[in-house]
FIMARMAR-527278 format. One record per residue: x, y, z of N, C-alpha, C in turn. Coordinates in steps of 0.02 Angstrom, whole numbers, plus 50000, padded with zeros to 5 digits. Layout:
% FIMARMAR-527278
XYZXYZXYZ...
END
This chain:
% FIMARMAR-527278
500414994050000500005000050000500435006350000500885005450037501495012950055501605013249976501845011449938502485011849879501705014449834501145014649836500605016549769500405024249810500355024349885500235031149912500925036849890501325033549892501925037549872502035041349827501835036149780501845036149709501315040649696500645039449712500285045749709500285054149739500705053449781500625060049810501495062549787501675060349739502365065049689502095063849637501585060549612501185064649537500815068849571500255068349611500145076749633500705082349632501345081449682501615085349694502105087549621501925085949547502205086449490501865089949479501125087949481500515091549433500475099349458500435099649525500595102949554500895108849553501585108149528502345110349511502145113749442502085109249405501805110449312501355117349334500775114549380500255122749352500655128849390501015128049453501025134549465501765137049430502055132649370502515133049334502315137849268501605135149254501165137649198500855144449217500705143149275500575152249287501005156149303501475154049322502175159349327502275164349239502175157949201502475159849137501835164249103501465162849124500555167749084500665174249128500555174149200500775179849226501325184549201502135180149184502655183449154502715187649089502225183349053502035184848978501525188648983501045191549038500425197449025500825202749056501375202149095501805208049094502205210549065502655206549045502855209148975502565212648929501915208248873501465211948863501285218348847501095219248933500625224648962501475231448967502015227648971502575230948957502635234248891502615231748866502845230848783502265235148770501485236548790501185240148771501335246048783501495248548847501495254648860502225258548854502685255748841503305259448806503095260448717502725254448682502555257648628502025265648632501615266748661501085271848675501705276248689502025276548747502375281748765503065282648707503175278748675503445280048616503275284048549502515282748545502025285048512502125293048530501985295548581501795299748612502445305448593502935300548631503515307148604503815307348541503505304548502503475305348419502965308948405502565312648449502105315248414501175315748394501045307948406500745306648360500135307548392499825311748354499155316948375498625311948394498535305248336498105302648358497995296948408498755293848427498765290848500498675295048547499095302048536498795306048586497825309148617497665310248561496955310248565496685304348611496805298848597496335291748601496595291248687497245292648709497375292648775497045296148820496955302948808496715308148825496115308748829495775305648771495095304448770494825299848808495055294848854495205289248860495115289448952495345294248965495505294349025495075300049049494955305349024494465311049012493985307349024493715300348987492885296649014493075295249079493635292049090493525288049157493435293049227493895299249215493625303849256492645306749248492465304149205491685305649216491325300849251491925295549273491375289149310491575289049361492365290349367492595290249455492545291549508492445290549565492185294549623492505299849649492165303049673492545312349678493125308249732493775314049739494495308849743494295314849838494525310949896494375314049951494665319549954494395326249994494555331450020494445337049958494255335449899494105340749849493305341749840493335348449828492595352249846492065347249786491555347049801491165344949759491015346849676491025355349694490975360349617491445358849588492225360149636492635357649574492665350449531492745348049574492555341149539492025341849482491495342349504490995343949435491105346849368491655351449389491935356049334492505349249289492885345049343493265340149303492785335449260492415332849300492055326649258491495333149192491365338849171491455342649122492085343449065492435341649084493155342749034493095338748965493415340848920493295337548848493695340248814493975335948778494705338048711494425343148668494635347548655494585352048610495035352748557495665352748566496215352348512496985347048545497065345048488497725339148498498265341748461498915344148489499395343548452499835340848458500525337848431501185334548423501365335848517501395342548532501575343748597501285344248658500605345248640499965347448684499595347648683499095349248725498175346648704497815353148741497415356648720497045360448744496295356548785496065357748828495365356348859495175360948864494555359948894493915365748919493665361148961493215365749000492825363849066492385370249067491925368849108491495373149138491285374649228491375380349241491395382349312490685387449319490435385949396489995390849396490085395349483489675400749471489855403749567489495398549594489605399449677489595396249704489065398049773488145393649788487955400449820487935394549911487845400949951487615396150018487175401950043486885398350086486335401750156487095407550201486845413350201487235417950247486865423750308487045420650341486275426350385485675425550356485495418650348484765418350323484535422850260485105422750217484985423850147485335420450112485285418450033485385416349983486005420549962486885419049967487375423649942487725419449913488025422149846488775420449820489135420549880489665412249886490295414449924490835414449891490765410749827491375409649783491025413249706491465416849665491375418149603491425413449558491285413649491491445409249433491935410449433492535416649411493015415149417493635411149460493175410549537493785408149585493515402649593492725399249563492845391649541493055388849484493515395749417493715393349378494405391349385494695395549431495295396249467495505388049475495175385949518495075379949575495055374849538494685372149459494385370749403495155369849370495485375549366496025375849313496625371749345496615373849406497275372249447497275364449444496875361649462496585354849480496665348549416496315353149348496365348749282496905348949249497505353949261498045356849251498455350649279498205351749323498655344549375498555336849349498035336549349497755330149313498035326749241497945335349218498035333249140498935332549122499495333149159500035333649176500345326949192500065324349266500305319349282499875313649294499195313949280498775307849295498485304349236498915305649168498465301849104499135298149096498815291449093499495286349082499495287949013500435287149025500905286548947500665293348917500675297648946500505302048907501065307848962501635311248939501635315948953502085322148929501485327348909501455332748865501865337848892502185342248830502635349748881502095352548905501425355248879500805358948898500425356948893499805359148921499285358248910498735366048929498315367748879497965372748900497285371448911497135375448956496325373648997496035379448988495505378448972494865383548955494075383949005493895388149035493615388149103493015392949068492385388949038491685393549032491395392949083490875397049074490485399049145489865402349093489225400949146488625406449108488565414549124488375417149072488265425549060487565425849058487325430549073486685429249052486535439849029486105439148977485965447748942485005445448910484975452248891484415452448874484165446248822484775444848785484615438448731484515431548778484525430848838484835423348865485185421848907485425416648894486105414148957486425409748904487185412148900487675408648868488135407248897488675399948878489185397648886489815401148872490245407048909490755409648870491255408148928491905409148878492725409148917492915414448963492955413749022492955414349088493885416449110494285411649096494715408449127495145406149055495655406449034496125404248977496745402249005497225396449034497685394349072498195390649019498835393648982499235386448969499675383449033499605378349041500045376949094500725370549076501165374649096501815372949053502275368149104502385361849078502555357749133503425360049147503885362249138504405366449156504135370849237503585371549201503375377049258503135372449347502765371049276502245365549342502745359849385503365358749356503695354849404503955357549463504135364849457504305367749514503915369249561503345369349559502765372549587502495368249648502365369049699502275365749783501525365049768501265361449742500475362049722499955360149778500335356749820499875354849866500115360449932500525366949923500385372249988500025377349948500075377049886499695384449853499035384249825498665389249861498015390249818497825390349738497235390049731497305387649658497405393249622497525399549653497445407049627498185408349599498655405249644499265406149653499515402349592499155395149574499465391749523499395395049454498805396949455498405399249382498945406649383499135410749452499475416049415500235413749390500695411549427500965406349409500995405149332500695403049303500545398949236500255403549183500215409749232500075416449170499375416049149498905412949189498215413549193497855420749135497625421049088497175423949050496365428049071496095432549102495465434549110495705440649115494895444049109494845449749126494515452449178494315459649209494015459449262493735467849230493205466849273493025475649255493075479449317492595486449305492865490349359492665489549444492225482449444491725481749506492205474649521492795472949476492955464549487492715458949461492285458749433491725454749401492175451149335492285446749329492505442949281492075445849213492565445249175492195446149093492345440849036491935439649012492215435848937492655435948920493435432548882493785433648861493655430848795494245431148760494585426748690495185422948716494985418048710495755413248754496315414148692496425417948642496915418648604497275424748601496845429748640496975435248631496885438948719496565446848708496465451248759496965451148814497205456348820497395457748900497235454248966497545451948999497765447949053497585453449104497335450849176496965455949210497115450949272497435457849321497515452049391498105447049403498555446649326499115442749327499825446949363500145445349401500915447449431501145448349381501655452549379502335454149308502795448249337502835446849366503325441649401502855435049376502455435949366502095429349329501875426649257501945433449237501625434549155502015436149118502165432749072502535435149012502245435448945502345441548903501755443648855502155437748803501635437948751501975432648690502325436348644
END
């Protein structure tokens, strides 16, 4: 009886051997793989190529519309991220947009703005700036510019216009302590784009153009 129990329990201990031999090598080979994939993409990437870049970007842009807000960030802003959407792709950089709105609460038993559109575009910019920098795998760009609408509203309506115009230049952004500075500080920083009128009030811009309003000389440099 001994010499057939024996015998059976070292073909187990073969069979055994074999599978977790066989999954060593499937495991080894989906990393590789999964290797081999993502040095090609990031190869892709610093060649240029607009349309891996798009599909990444695009890619990760959804998944931030499904993810759960990430802890300790305000609700609005967040809302303003899962808003974001490719607008232009180039060899070097990608422009977005988003949308920000003020911000109201109960104050002495009234209905007040505590935050503006602009300083939830601020918050909006700093945030997707960051995101769009270091949180899209295989992807990373010298710039990226962010575009911050907000509603107007005039006798015709209520429209969607540019608020907020940000390139944010990763040279820049590496130096930058992002987690002690306000988001006001980053966007001036990065040469932030708006205007303001004579009451403070944010105005429409042209994110290609107009005068810069509110930016440091120590922060802005004209083109």
């Amino acid at each position: 009886m001994n010499p057939v129990l024996l015998a059976a329990s070292d073909y187990g201990l073969v069979v055994a051997s074999g599978f977790v031999l066989l999954l060593f090598l499937v495991v080894g080979w989906v990393v590789i793989q999964g290797t081999r994939a993502q040095m090609f993409w990031r190869t892709r990437v610093d060649e240029g190529d607009t349309d891996i870049i798009s599909m990444l970007v695009a890619e990760e842009i959804g998944r931030w519309r499904t993810m759960r807000m990430p802890k300790g960030l305000e609700p609005g802003v967040w809302h303003g991220i899962q808003t974001a959407e490719l607008v232009e792709v180039q060899s070097d950089g990608v422009r977005l947009s988003a949308t920000a709105e003020g911000q109201y609460a109960m104050v002495g038993g009234r209905r007040q703005q505590v935050s503006s559109a602009l300083g939830e575009g601020m918050k909006v910019t700093a945030k997707l700036a960051d995101m769009a920098l270091y949180d899209i795998p295989n992807v990373r760009l010298p710039w990226v510019q962010v575009d911050i609408y907000s509603t107007y509203r005039d006798a015709e309506g209520a429209a969607q216009r540019r608020v907020i115009s940000t390139v944010a230049r990763r040279e820049i952004a590496d130096e930058l302590a992002w987690e002690e500075l306000e988001a006001e500080a980053v966007v001036h920083a990065f040469g932030g784009r708006f205007l303001l009128d004579d009451r403070g009030n944010a105005l429409p811009i042209d994110a290609d153009g107009g005068e810069p309003a509110g930016v440091p000389a120590a922060f802005y440099k004209d083109d």
